[in-house]
C-alpha positions, -999 to +999 in steps of 0.1 A: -463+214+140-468+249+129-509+243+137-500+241+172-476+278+171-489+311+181-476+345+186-484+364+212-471+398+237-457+389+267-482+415+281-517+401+266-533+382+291-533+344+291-557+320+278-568+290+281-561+279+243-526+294+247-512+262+256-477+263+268-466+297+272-426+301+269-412+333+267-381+338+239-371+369+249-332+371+267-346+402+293-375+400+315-399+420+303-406+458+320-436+459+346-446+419+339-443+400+371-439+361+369-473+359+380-489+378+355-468+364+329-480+327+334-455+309+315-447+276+313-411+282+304-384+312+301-363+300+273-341+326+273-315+306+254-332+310+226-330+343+219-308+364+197-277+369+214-267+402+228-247+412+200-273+410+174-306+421+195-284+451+202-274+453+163-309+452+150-322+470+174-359+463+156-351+483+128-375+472+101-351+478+073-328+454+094-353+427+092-339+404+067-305+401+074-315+398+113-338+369+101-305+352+081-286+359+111-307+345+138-317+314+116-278+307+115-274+311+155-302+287+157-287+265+136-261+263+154-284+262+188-294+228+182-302+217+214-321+248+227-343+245+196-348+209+202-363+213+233-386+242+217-397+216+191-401+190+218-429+213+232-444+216+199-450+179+193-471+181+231-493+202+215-500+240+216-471+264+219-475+301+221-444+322+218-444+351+238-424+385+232-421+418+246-412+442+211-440+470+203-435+459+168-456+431+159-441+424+128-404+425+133-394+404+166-374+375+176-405+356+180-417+362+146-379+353+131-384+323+158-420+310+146-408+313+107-376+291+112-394+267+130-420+263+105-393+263+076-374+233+091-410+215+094-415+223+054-380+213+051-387+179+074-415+168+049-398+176+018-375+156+026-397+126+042-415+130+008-387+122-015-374+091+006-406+076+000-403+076-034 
């Protein structure tokens, strides 16, 4: 699953190896028309809520307790995240985001708990084999 996850700004241009293109973001993004955007999906759902987009307001010394925050709202966002992951299993997803920083976005926090519950997933196939 995490093979088939890229990152990418809403405002690069699309490509052909993007594969589905669903933007996690909660606003539209400035000066992108729908258009332009080319997405598959707006899974606005997804996103941090107001309160904490707000709150971290991408602050990089922020970062990790945005990262425990949003991984618990997406805990708890099982069914939104579900049909993210059903995505996934179709094949290439690209997450797309709006933020300057690169480094310290909801897609980024997004992409990393996805690929720690596919860790987690395996771990835990693993030891029922045995």
């Amino acid at each position: 699953m995490a093979a088939n996850l890229r990152i990418k700004r809403v405002y690069e241009p699309s490509a052909p190896d993007d594969g589905a293109r669903i933007l996690v973001d909660r606003i539209w993004p400035r000066g992108v028309t729908k258009k332009a955007a080319d997405l598959t999906l707006w899974l606005k759902d997804i996103a941090p809520s107001t309160g904490l987009r707000k709150w971290f307001g991408h602050d990089p010394a922020r970062w990790a307790e945005f990262r425990r925050r949003y991984g618990a709202e997406l805990s708890a966002n099982t069914e939104v995240v579900k049909r993210l992951k059903d995505y996934l299993k179709g094949g290439r997803v690209t997450l797309l985001y709006a933020a300057h920083d690169q480094a310290h976005n909801d897609a980024v926090a997004l992409a990393d708990y996805l690929r720690g519950h596919a860790r987690t997933r395996k771990v835990r196939r693993s030891a029922a084999v045995r």
